[in-house]
C-alpha positions in Angstrom: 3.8 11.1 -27.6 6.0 13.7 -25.8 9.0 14.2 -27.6 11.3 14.5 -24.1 10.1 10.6 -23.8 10.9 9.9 -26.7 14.0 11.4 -26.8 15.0 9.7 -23.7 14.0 6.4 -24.1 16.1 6.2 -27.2 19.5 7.6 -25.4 18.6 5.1 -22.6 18.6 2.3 -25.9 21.8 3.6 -27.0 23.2 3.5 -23.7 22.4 -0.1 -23.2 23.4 -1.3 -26.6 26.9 0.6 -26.0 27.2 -0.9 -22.4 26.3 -4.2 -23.3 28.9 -4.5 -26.4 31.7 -3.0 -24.6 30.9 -6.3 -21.3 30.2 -8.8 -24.1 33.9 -8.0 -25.5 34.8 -8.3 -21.5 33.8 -11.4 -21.6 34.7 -12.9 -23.9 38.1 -12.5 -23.3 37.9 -14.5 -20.2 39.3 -17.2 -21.3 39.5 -21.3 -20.0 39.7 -20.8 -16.5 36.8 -18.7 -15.5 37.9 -17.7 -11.7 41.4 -16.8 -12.8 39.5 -15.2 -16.1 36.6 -13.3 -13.4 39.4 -11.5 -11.9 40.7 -9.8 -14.4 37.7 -8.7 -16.0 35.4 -8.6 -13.6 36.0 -5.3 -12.2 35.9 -4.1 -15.7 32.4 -5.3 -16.0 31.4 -4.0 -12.9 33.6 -0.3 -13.4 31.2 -0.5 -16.6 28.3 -1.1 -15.6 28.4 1.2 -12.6 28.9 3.7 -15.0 26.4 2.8 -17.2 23.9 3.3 -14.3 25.6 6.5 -13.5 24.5 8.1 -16.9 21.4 6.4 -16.9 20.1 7.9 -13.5 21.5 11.4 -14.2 19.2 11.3 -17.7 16.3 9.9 -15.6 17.0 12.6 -13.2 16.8 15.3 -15.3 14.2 13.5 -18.3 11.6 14.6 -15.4 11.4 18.0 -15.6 12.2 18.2 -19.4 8.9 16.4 -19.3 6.9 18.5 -17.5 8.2 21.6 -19.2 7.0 20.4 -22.3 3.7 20.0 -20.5 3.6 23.4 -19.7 3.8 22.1 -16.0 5.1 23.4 -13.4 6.2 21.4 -10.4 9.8 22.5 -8.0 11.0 19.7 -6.3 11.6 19.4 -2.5 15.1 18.3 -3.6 17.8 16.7 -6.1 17.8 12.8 -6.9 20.7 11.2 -5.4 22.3 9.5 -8.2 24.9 8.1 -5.9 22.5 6.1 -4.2 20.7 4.9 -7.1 23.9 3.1 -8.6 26.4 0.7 -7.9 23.8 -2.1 -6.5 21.7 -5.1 -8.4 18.3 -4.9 -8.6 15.5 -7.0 -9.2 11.9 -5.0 -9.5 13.3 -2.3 -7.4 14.7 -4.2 -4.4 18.5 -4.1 -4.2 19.8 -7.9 -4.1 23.7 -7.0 -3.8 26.4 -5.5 -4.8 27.3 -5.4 -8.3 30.4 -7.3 -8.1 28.7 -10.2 -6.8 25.9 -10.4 -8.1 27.2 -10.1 -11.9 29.5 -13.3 -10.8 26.1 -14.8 -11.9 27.3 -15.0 -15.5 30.6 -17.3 -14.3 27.9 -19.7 -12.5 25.7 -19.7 -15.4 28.6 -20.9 -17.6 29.9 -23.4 -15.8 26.1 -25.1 -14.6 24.3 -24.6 -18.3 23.7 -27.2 -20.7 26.9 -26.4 -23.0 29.0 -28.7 -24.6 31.8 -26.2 -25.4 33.9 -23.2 -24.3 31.9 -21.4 -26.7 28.6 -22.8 -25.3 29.3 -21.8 -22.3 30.7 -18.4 -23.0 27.2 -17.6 -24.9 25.1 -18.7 -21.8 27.3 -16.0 -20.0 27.2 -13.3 -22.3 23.2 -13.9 -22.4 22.7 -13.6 -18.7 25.5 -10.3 -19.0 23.2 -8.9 -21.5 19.9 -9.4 -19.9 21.5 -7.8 -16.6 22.9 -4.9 -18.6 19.6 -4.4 -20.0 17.5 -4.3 -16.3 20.2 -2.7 -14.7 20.6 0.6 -16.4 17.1 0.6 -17.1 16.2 -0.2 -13.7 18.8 3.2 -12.8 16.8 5.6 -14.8 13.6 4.5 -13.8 14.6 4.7 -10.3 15.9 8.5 -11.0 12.5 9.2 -12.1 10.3 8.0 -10.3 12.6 9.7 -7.3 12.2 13.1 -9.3 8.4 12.5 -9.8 7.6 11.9 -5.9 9.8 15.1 -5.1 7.3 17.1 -7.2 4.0 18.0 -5.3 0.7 16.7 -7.7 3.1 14.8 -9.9 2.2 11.2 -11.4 3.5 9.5 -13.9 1.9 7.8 -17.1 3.1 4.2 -18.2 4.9 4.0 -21.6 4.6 0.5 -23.3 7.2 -0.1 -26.1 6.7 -2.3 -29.4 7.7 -5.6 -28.8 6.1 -5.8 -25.5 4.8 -8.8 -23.5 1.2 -9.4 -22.4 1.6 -8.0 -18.9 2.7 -5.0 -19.9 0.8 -4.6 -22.5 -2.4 -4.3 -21.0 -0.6 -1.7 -18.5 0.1 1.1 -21.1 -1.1 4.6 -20.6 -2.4 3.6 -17.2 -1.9 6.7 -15.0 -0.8 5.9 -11.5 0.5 8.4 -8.5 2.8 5.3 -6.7 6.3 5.6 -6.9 6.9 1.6 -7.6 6.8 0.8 -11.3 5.6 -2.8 -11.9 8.4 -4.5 -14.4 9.9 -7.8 -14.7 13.3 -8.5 -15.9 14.2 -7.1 -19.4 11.1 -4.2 -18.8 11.9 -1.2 -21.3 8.5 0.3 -20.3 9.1 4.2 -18.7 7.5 6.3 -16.4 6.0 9.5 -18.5 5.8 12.6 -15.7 2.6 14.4 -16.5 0.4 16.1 -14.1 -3.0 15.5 -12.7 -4.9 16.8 -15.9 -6.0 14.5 -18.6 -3.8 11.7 -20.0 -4.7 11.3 -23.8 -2.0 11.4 -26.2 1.1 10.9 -23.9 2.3 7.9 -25.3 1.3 5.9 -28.3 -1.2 3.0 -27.6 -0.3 -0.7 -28.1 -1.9 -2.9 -30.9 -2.0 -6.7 -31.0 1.0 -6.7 -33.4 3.0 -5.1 -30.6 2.8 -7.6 -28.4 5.3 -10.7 -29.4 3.8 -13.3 -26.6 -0.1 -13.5 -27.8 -1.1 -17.6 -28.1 -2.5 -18.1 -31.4 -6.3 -18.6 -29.8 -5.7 -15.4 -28.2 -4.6 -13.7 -31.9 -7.2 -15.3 -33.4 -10.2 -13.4 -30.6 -8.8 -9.8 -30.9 -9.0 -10.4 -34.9 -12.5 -11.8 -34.2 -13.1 -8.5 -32.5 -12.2 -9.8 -28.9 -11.4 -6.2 -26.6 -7.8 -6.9 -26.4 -7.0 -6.3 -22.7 -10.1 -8.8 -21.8 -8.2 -12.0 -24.0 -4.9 -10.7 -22.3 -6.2 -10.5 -18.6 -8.1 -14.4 -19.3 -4.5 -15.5 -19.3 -3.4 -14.5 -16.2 -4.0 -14.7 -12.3 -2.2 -12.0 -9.7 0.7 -13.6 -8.1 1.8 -10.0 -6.0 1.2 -7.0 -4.8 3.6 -6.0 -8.0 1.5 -7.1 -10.7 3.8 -10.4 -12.4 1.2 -12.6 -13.3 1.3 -16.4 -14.4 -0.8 -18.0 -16.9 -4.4 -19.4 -16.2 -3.6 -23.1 -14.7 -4.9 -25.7 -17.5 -5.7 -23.0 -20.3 -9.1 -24.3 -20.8 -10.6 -21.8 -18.6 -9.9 -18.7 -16.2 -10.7 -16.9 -12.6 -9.8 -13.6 -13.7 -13.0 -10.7 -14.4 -15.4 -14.3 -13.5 -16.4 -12.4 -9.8 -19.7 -10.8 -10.5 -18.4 -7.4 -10.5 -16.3 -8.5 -13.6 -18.1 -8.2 -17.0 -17.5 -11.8 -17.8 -18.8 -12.3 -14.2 -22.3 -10.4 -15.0 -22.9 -11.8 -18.0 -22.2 -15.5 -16.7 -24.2 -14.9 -13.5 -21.8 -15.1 -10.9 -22.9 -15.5 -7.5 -22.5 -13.0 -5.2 -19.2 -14.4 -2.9 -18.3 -17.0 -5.9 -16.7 -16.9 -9.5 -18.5 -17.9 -12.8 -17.0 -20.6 -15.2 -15.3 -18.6 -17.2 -13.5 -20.0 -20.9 -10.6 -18.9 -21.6 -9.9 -17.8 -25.5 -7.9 -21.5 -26.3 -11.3 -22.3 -24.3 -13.6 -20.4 -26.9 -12.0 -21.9 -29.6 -11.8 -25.6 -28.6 -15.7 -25.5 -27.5 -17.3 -23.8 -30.4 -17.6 -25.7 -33.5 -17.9 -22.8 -36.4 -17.1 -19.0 -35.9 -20.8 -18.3 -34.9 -20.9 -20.0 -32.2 -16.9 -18.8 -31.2 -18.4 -15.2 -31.2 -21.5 -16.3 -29.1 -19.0 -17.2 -26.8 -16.3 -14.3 -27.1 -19.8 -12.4 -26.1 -21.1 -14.4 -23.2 -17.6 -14.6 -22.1 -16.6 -11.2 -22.2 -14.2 -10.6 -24.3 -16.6 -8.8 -26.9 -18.2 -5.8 -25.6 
């Protein structure tokens, strides 16, 4: 791994974890009457956040061609990133939703609409929602920086860093090299961007094991450690739902429409038809149909998740 990534995705961490402390002890001193409480420490929580997404986007900014230098690269931009239209807006996968201010009033209406039974039920449901927006948010600014500082560089892509602790979509989307500037994420993403040029890839970033990823079903555990190609059990389990890349699981769980076209592995081996999709078992599937582990790993086979 490059150690500009690594450097930066760790002052990005601290950043947030700073950030989100100082807006959890906003908070929490808002007291019973959550209007009156909102403004008097909502502009705190904004004037914090802002800034937050002020440093974030500078480090982005500037994490680019540290990068690249590292690389031996070299790429001069056509300009500087704008910070100052980076910040001060709520995101959601890239698309500004509103201003800060009003969109972090979201925390006040999940309080009061949440299944609580006390102030301090309520207050926790709050400081949740505060802590998963704090988290996107200055995230969301530095990856914006970058991927603003990558396009501005002729021949520049970028290379998709996974983190441990990682959900399945991600997961299967580490070290994949792309030359877009959108970044697929979903709320709470800590993936990054890695700059690199349009040489070879290997060795930018650390590759994700099964222990990485905290959302694997048991049956889906239970095929990679029967030698299952991870990314194949992973991909089973979900169908595209946009152009972005968030995915939802297979509908009953039982089976699955993903890689069953005939250009698919699973696809070839099951003997799709040309304009129609094979039968394809899922890995819960797999495991509910076989009766011993021969017959699971038969199936793992014909089903491609062993190749």
């Amino acid at each position: 791994m490059l150690r500009s990534a690594a450097d930066h995705y760790r002052a990005q961490q601290r950043l947030i974890t700073v950030t989100a402390a100082a807006i959890r002890r906003e908070w929490d001193s808002i007291g019973l009457d959550f209007d009156a409480g909102w403004t008097r420490v909502g502009p705190r929580i904004v004037t914090l956040m802002t800034a937050a997404q002020i440093g974030a986007a500078r480090d982005g900014a500037a994490y680019v061609g540290q990068a690249l230098t590292e690389q031996r690269i070299t790429a001069d931009p056509a300009g500087s990133v704008n910070v100052g239209h980076l910040t001060g807006a709520y995101s959601v996968d890239g698309q500004t939703v509103g201003d800060l201010d009003a969109v972090l009033y979201g925390a006040v209406v999940r309080a009061r609409t949440g299944a609580a039974e006390s102030l301090g039920d309520r207050l926790a449901l709050g400081r949740s929602w505060l802590d998963m927006a704090t988290v996107t948010q200055v995230a969301d600014a530095a990856r914006a920086a970058t991927g603003v500082g990558i396009a501005a560089r002729p021949r520049i892509r970028y290379v998709r860093m996974v983190n441990p602790g990682c959900c399945q979509r991600c997961a299967v989307l580490a070290g994949k090299a792309s030359s877009s500037i959108a970044f697929p994420r979903h709320p709470g993403c800590l993936c990054r961007a890695v700059p690199t040029g349009e040489g070879p890839t290997r060795g930018l970033v650390e590759a994700i094991e099964p222990g990485d990823v905290r959302d694997l079903t048991r049956a889906q555990r239970q095929a990679i450690a029967d030698g299952a190609d991870m990314n194949q059990v992973i991909n089973s389990h979900r169908v595209y739902v946009s152009r972005e890349g968030i995915y939802t699981p297979a509908r009953n769980g039982m089976t699955t429409t993903e890689g069953a076209t005939r250009r698919g592995i699973a696809g070839k081996r099951l003997g799709a038809e040309p304009k129609g999709r094979a039968q394809r078992l899922s890995p819960e599937g797999v495991y509910a149909t076989a009766r011993n582990r021969e017959e699971a790993l038969v199936l793992l086979k014909q089903h491609g998740y062993l190749i």
